[in-house]
Steps between C-alpha positions, in 0.01 A plus 500: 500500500658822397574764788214729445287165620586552843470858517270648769191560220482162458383354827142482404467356185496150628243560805303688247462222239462253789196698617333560158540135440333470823246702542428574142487887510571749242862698483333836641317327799800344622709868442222666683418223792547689820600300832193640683288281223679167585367313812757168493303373827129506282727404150298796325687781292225800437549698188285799504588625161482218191485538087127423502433754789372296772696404805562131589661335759778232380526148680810459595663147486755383734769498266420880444488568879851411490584701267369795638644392824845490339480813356483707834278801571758780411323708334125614439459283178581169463696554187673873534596516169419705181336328189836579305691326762236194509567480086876576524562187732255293331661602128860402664375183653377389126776604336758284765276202492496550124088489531357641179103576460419469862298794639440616896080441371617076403528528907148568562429264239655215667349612793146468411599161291588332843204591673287332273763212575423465825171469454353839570158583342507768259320768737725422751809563260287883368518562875862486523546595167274786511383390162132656460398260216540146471563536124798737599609216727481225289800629301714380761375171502619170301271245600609116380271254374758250695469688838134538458510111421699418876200709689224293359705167589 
């Protein structure tokens, strides 16, 4: 990893995709999550301002408790960082890991493609999601004739 790598910018970038993977929220909801929305103990993140305009709160799983808990209450937000900064580090960790074609939004993606994984219904994924319509939703999803083939036995 080239020296830049370790600079001081670049602490976040790997609790940040951790977290998106995690809880599935978008790049300016994580930037603008503030510690006084995040209640570890209740495993609830509150985002009072979201692209479609209505608040939600965000389950929390215990892998993203962790996270969080790793990360430290320094500051006021979670992530104290710019937008610039958040694309600098994530431009330099694609170009070390020589990852081409692989945007911050594939996060979210993934996100939302594992819920449905686990088994969670589809208005249970809008609520974390904060997806308003399950034809927006169902973009994320890649349902399997084989998977749907274990479930019925």
């Amino acid at each position: 990893m080239k020296k830049e790598a370790y600079s001081s910018n670049y602490w976040f970038i790997g609790p940040f995709i951790e977290l998106a993977v995690e809880t599935g929220m978008r790049r300016g909801e994580l930037l603008g999550l503030l510690w006084t929305n995040v209640d570890l103990k209740k495993q609830l993140a509150f985002l009072p301002i979201t692209k479609n305009g209505r608040p939600r709160k965000v389950p929390l799983s215990p892998s993203a408790v962790e996270i969080l808990s790793r990360l430290g209450r320094t500051r006021e937000r979670v992530f104290p960082i710019s937008e610039y900064a958040l694309r600098r580090a994530w431009l330099g960790l694609l170009k070390t890991c020589k990852i081409t074609g692989l945007r911050l939004h594939d996060l979210r993606h993934e996100s939302i493609s594992r819920f449905f994984e686990k088994g969670l219904s589809l208005p249970e994924v809008a609520v974390i999601s904060g997806h308003r319509s399950f034809s927006m939703l169902f973009r994320y999803t890649h349902i399997r004739a084989e998977d749907i083939a274990q479930k019925l036995g």
